[in-house]
C-alpha positions in Angstrom: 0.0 -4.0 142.2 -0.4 -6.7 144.7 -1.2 -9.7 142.9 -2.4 -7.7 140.3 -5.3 -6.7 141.6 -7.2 -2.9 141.0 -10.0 -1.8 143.2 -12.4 0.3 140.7 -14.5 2.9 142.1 -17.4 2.8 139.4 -17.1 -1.0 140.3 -16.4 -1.3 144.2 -20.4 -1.7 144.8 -21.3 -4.3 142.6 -22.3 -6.8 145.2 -24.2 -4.6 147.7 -26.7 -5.8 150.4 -28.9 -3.1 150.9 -32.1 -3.5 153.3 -31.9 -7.0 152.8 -32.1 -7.1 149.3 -29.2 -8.3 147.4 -28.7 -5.8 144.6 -25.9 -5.4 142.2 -24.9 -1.4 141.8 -22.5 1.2 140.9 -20.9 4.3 141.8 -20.4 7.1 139.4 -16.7 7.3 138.1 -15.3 5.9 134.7 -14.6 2.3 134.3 -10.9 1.1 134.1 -9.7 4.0 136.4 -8.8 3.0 139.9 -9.1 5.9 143.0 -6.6 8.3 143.7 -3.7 6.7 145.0 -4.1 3.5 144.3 -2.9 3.2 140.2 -0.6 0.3 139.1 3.2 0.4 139.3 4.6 1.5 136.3 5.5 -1.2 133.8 8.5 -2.9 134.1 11.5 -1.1 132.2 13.7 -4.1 131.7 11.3 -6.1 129.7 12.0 -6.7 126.2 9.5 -7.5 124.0 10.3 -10.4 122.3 8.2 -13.7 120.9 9.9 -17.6 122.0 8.6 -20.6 120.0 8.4 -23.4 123.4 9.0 -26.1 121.7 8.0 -29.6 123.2 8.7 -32.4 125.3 10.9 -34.7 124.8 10.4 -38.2 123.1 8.4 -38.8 120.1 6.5 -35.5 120.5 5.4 -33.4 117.7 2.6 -30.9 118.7 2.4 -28.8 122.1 0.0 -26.0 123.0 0.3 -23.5 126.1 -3.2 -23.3 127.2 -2.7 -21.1 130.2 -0.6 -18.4 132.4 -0.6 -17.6 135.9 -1.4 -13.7 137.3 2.1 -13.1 137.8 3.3 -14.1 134.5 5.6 -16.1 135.7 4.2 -20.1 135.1 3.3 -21.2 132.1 0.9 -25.0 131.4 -0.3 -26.5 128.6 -0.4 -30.4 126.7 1.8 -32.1 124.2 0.6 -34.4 122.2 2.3 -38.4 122.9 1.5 -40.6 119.7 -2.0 -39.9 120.3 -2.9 -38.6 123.7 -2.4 -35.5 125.3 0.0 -35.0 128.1 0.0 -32.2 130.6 3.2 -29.8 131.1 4.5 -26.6 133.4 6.8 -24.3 132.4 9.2 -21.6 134.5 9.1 -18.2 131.8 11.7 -16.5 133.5 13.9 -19.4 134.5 13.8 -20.5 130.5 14.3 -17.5 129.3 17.3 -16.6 131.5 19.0 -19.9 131.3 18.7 -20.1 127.1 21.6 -17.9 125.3 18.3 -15.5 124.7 18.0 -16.7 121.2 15.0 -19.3 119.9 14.2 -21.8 119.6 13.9 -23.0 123.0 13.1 -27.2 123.1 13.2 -29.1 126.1 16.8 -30.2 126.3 16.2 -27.4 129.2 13.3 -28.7 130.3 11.4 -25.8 129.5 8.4 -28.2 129.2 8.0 -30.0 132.8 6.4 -33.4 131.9 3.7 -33.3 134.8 1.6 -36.0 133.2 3.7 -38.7 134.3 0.7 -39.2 137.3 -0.8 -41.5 134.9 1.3 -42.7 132.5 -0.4 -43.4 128.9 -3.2 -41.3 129.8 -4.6 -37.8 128.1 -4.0 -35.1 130.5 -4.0 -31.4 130.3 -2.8 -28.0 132.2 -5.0 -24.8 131.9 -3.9 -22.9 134.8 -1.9 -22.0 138.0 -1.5 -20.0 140.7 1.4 -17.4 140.9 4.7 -18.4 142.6 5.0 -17.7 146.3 8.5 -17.0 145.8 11.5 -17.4 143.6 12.4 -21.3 142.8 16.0 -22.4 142.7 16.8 -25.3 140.8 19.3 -28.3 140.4 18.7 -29.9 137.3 21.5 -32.5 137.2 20.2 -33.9 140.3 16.4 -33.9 139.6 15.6 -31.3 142.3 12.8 -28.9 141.0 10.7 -26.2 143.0 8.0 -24.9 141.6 8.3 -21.9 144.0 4.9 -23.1 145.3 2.9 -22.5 142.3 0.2 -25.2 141.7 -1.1 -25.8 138.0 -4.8 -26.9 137.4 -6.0 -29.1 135.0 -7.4 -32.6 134.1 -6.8 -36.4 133.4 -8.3 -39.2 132.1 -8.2 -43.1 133.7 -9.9 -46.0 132.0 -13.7 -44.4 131.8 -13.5 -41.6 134.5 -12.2 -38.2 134.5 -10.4 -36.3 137.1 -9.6 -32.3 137.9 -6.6 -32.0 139.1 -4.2 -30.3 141.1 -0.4 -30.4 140.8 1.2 -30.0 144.2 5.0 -31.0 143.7 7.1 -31.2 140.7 6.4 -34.9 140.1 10.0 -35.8 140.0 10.4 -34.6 143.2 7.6 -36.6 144.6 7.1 -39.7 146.0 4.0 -42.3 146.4 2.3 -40.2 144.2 1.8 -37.6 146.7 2.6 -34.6 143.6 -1.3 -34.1 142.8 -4.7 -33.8 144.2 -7.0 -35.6 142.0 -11.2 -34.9 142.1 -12.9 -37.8 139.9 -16.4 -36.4 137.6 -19.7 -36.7 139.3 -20.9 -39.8 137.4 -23.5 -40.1 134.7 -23.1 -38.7 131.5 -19.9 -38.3 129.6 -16.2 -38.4 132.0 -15.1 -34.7 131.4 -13.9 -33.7 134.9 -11.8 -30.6 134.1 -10.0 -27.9 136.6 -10.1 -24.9 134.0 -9.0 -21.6 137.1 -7.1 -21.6 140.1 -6.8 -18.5 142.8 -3.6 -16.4 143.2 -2.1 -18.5 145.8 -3.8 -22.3 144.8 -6.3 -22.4 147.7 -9.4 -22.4 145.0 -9.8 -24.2 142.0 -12.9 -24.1 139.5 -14.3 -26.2 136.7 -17.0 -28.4 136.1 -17.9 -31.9 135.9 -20.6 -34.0 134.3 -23.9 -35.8 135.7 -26.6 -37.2 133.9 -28.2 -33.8 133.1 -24.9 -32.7 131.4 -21.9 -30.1 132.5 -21.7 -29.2 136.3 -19.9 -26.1 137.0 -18.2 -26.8 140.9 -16.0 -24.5 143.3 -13.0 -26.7 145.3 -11.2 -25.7 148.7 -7.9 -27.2 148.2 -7.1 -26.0 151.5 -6.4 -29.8 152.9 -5.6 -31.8 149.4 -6.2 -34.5 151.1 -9.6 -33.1 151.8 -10.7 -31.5 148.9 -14.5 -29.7 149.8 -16.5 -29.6 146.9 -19.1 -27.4 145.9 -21.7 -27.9 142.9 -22.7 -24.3 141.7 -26.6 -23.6 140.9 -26.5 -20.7 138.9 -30.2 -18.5 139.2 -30.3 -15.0 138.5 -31.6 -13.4 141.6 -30.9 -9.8 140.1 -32.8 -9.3 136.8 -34.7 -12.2 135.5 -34.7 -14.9 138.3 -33.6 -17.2 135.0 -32.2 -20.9 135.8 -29.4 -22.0 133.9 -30.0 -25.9 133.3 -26.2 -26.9 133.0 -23.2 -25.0 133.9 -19.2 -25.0 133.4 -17.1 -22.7 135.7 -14.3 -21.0 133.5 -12.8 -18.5 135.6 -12.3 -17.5 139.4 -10.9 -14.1 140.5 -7.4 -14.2 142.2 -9.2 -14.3 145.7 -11.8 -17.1 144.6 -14.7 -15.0 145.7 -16.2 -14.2 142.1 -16.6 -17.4 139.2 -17.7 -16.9 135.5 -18.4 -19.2 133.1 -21.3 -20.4 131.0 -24.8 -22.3 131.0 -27.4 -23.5 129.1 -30.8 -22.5 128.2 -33.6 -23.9 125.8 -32.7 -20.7 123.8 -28.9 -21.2 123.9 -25.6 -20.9 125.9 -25.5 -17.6 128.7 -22.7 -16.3 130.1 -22.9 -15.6 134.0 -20.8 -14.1 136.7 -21.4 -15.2 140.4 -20.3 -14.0 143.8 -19.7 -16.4 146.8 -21.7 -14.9 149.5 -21.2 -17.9 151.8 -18.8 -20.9 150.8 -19.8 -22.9 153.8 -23.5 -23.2 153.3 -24.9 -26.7 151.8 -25.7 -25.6 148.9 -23.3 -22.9 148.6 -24.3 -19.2 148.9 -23.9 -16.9 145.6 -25.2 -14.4 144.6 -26.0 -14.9 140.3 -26.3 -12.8 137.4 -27.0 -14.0 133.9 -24.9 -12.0 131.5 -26.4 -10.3 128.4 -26.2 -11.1 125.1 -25.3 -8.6 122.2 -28.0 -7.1 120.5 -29.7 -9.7 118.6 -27.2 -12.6 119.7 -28.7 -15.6 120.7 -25.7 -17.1 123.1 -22.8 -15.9 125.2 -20.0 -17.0 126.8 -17.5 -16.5 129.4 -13.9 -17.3 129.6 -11.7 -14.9 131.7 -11.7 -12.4 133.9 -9.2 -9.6 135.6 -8.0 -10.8 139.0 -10.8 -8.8 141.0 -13.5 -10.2 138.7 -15.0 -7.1 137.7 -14.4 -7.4 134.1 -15.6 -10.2 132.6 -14.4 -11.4 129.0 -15.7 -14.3 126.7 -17.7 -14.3 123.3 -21.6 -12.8 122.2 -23.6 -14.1 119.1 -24.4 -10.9 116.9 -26.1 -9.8 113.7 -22.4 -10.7 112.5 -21.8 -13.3 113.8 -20.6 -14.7 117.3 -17.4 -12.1 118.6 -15.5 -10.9 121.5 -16.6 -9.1 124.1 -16.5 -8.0 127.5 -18.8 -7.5 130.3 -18.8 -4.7 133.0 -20.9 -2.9 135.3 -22.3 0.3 133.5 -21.4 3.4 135.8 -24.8 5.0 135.1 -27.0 2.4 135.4 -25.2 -0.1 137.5 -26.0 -2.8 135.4 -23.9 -5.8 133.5 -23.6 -4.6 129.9 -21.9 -6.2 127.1 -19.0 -4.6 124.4 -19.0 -6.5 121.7 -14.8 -6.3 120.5 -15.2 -7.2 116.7 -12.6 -9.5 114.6 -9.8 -9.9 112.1 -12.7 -10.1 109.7 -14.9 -7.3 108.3 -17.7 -9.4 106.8 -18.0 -12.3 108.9 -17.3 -12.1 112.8 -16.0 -15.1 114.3 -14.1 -14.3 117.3 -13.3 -14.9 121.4 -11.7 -13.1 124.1 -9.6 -15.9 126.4 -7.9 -13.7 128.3 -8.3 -9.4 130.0 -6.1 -7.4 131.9 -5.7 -4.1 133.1 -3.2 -1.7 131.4 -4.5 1.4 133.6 -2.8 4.6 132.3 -1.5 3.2 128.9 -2.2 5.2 125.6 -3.8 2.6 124.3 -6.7 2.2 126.8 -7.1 0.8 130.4 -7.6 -2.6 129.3 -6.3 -5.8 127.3 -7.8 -8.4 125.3 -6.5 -11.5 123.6 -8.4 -14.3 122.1 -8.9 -16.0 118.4 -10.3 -14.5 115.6 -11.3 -15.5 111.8 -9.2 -13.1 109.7 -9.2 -12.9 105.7 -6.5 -15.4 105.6 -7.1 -18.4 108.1 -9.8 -19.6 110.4 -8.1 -18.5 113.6 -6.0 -16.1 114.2 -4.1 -14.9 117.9 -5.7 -11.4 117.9 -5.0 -8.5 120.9 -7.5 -5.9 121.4 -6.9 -3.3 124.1 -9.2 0.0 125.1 -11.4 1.4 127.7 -14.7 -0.6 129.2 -17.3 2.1 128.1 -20.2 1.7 125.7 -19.2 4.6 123.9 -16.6 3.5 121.5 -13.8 6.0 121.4 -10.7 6.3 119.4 -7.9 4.8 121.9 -7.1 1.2 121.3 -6.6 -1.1 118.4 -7.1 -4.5 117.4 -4.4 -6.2 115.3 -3.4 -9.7 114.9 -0.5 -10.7 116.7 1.8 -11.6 114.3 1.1 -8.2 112.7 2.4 -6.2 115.8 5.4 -8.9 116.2 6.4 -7.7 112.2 5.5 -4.4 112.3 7.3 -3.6 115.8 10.2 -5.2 114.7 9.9 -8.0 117.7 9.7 -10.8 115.4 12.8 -9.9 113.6 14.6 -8.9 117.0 13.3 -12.6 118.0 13.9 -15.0 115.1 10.8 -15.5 114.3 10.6 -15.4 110.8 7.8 -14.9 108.6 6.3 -18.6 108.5 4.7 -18.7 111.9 0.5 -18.9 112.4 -0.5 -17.7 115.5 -3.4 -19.2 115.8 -4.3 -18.6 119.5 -3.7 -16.6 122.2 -5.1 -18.4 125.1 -3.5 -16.4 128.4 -2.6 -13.6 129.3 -0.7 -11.9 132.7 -2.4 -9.7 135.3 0.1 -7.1 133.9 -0.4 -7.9 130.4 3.1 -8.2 129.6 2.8 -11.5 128.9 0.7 -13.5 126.2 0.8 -17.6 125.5 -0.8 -19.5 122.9 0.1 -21.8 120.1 0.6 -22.3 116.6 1.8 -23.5 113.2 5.3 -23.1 113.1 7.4 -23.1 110.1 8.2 -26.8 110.2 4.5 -27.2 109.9 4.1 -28.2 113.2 2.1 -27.2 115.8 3.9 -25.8 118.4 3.5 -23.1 122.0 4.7 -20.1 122.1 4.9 -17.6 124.7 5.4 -13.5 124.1 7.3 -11.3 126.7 7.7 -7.8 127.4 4.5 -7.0 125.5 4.5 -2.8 124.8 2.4 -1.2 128.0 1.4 1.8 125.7 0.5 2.0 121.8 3.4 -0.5 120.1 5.3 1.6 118.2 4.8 0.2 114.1 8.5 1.1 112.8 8.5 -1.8 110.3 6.3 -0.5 107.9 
């Protein structure tokens, strides 16, 4: 699957210019199965599913999260917390997991955790993203020499009383005159929360949003020329259904070709999730083409988080009668219009869950795709939950939704692993275009909180032999 990217029949018309008018459509098919022909490699045989607590960075560090995976699987970035300030951080997966003996824990005597917030030293900064590796990085650790295999986490930092998205370029101990990182400072006014949340496939494209005086401002960067960063505020209207306004907006994800963004708005009624297409990236204001997602039956919000590399399945969270839970969004083959699935949660009574992460997982006996998010269970407040099945409104009876500490015991990973019976998952916050691969964070048995990053994740149903 090149960069892990599915073209869907039912889905291939949903931007369509037809006598002028911009409509969004379908064409007939079911949703989640690609044309003839063009189906996903097989998954990969040598994988092994297995969970690795990722420790933290050196020093006087205590707390890490990984907040974000790249398409191929391949990069994880997160924070650690220094004292009492966040600091950004990169991670190689396979590189760590091929240079440890195989066993847990791994800790940072390897370096597993790149310290990339050394661009301003004493200063919060965090990862959420990267683009996939152009290549396979070779490394000389005793001399200092990193490559990042041209793989360029996203994120943000914070100087004095302004806030910057930013782009990694160069493993910083590799750089010089601070030439490691392209840096995009908020758009003044309001609060300094200037945060890089996506990148594209291959790092030309990053999205996020800033803040002005009317709150959150969701923009669209060519990194083409770091030096030269072009910049593009995103007006979100819905010129589809309702011709609706969103009066703020935060851009959360960008498809791996940068042509389709989803995130979230606001409304006097509450927060709407939207999906946009860039028609035109050159125009002043730029070109898109808008739709404002739909709520759940009788939820009052929505919002979006993730999406699969070719953007035409959106993921993020719905209010409902139940409370506010995962969903997804997708182009209905019958009517060609956005409609919402909401997931459930961990709970029965009380629903209080969100999708941060989809893939596909075409031709697997557990459904076509793959969800994983955070979900109030019986026993804590949030819980790492994966949810995987078909995007139809019909619910059928292929998929499941378990917590993933549940699958780890009950597949006999966490045993295989080390991982002991003390671990909280408490988030899974990315997840590979193959869905092979899940990160997230936790409470670990020292009572800590800690990242943690799970590979070789079963393509089909996970076989429960633990019981």
């Amino acid at each position: 699957m090149k960069q892990g990217r599915i073209i869907l029949t039912v889905l291939a018309s949903a931007f369509l210019l037809l006598a002028g008018t911009t409509v969004w459509g379908a064409k007939g098919g079911i949703p989640g199965k690609p044309p003839p022909g063009e189906e996903p490699p097989p998954p990969p045989t040598d994988a092994t599913f297995f969970f690795w607590r990722w420790g933290h960075m050196d020093g006087p560090h205590d707390s890490s999260m990984a907040l974000g995976i790249s398409r191929d699987g391949q990069t994880a970035v997160g924070s650690t917390v220094v004292v009492d300030f966040e600091r950004a951080w990169r991670s190689d997966i396979n590189w760590a997991i091929t240079t440890d003996d195989a066993q847990p824990p791994l800790y940072n005597e390897l370096q597993v955790q790149e310290d990339i917030g050394v661009i301003a030293p004493s200063r919060p900064s965090a990862a959420f993203a990267s683009s996939d590796m152009a290549y396979l990085p070779a490394y000389d650790l005793p001399n200092l020499s990193l490559d990042w295999g041209d793989s360029t986490p996203v994120g943000t930092y914070t100087l004095g009383t302004v806030s910057y998205g930013v782009q990694w370029l160069l493993p910083v101990l590799d750089s010089v005159d601070e030439g490691d990182y392209a840096a995009i400072p908020d758009f003044g006014g309001g609060i300094s929360e200037m945060q890089a949340m996506d990148v594209t496939a291959d790092g030309i494209v990053m999205v996020g949003y800033g803040n002005n005086k009317r709150g959150p401002l969701a923009f669209r960067a060519d990194m083409t020329d770091p030096l030269l960063p072009v910049i593009k505020t995103l007006a979100i209207t819905d010129s589809v259904y309702t011709e609706q306004t969103l009066q703020w907006s935060r851009s959360e994800a960008v498809s791996a070709d940068g042509m389709i963004i989803a995130g979230y708005g606001g409304t006097k009624r509450g927060n709407r999730a939207f999906v946009t297409q860039v028609i035109d990236p050159n125009t002043d204001p730029i070109t898109l083409l808008s739709v404002v997602l739909p709520n759940l039956d009788g939820g009052k919000f929505a919002e979006a988080y993730a999406m699969t590399p070719d953007g035409l399945i959106i993921a993020g969270r719905s209010d409902s009668p139940r409370g506010p839970q995962a969903c997804i969004w997708f182009v209905d083959g019958t009517t060609g219009e956005w409609v919402a699935k909401g997931l459930g949660g961990l709970s029965k009574k009380k629903l209080d869950s969100v999708a941060t992460g989809v893939a596909y997982k075409v031709g697997s006996t557990a459904g076509d795709l793959m969800v994983v998010g955070k979900s109030k269970s019986i026993l804590y407040p949030s819980e790492a939950f994966v949810w995987t099945g078909n995007p139809v409104m019909e619910d059928d009876e292929i998929g499941y939704l378990y917590d993933l500490e549940y699958i780890l015991i009950k597949t006999g990973a966490a045993e295989y692993s080390g991982m002991g019976s003390q671990w909280i998952l408490n988030e899974a916050t990315g997840l590979s275009a193959l869905g092979d691969r899940i990160v997230g964070w936790g409470v670990n048995p020292e009572g800590g909180i800690e990242a943690w990053v799970v590979t070789g994740y079963p393509f089909d149903v996970p076989e429960f032999t633990h019981e």
